[in-house]
C-alpha positions as CSV (number, residue, x, y, z in Angstrom):
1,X,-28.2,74.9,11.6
2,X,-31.7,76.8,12.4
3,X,-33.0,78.8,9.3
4,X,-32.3,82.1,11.9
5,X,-28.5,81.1,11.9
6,X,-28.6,80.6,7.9
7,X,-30.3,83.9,7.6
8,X,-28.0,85.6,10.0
9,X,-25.1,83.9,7.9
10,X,-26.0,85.2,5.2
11,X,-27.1,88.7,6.4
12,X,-23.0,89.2,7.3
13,X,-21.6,87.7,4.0
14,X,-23.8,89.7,2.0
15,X,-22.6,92.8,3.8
16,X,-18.9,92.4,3.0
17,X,-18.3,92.9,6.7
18,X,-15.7,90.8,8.4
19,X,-17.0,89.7,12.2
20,X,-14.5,92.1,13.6
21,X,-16.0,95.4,11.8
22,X,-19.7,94.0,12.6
23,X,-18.3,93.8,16.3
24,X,-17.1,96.8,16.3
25,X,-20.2,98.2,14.1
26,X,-22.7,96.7,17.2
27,X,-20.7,96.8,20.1
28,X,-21.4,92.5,19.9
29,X,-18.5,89.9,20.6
30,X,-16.9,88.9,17.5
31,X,-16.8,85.4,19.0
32,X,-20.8,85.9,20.1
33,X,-21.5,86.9,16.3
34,X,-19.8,83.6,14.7
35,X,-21.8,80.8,17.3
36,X,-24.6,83.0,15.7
37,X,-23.6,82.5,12.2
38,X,-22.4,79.0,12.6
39,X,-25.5,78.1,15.0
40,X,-23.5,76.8,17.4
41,X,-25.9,79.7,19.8
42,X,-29.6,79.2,18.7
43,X,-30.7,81.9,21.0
44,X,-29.7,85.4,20.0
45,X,-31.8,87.9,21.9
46,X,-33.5,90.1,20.0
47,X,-31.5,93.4,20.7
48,X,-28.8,91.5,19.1
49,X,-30.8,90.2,15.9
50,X,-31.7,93.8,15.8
51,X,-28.0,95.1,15.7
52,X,-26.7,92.8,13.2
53,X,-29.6,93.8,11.1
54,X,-29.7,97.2,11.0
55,X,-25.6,96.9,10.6
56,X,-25.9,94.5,7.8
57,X,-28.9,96.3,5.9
58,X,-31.6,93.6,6.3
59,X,-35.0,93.4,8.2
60,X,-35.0,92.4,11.8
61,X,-38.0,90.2,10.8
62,X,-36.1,88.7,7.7
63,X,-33.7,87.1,10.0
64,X,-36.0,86.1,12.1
65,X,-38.2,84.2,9.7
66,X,-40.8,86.5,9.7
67,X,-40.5,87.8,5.8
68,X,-40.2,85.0,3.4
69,X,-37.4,86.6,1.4
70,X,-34.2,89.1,1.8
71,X,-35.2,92.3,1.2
72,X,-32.5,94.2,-2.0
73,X,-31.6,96.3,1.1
74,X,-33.1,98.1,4.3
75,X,-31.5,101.6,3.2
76,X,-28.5,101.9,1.2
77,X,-26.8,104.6,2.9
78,X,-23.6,104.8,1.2
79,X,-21.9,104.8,4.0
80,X,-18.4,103.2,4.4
81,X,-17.6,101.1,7.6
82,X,-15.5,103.4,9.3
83,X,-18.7,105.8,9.2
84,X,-20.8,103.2,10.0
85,X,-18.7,102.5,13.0
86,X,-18.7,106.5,13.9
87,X,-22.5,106.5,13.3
88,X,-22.7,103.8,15.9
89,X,-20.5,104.9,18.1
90,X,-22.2,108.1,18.4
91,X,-25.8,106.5,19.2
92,X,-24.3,104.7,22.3
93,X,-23.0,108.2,23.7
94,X,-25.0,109.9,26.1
95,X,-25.9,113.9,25.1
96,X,-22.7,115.9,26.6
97,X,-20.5,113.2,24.8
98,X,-22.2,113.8,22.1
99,X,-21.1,117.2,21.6
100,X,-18.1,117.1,22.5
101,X,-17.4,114.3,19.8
102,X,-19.1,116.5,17.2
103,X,-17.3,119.5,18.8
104,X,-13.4,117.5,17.8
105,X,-15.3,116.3,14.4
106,X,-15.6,120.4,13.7
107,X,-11.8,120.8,15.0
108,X,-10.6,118.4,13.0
109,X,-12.4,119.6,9.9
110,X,-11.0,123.1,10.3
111,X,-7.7,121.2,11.0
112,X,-7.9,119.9,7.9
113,X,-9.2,123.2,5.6
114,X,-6.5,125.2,6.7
């Protein structure tokens, strides 16, 4: 197993995410993210490395080698992964479904206050 797969490994256990949420979290195969983990893939392309870092709180150039050591964390958002999953969703959208998700987010809000 290549230090990349080890890193990426460890990236996702250290998250607490199961392969399904981080699939659904980067829009990647679950099976794509465990020949990752498991090295059974050694090359990831990078828009992927960047995907399961960002969704997993570590540096891009931690899993690649790059940096010597994990960082604590990226950001520490505080987000749970159902927002997480929202927040991503929302960034693949294109600007008209944009607001029209955020315009059901306000309905169901004032759903909810009444």
């Amino acid at each position: 197993m290549s230090k990349r797969s080890q890193r990426i490994n460890k990236a996702i256990s250290d998250s607490g995410l199961s392969y399904g949420e981080l699939s659904k979290i980067t829009g990647i195969p679950k099976s794509a993210l465990q020949r990752y983990a498991t090295g059974e893939t050694e090359k990831v392309p990078s828009d992927r490395i960047e995907l399961i870092a960002e969704a997993t709180k570590v540096s891009a150039e931690y899993i690649m080698g790059w940096e010597t050591e994990k960082p604590a964390t990226i950001k520490d958002d505080g987000l749970d992964v159902d927002a997480r999953l929202l927040l991503a969703i929302y960034d693949r959208l294109e600007y008209g479904q944009r607001r029209e998700l955020l315009k059901y987010a306000k309905f169901q809000e004032s759903e909810q206050n009444q």
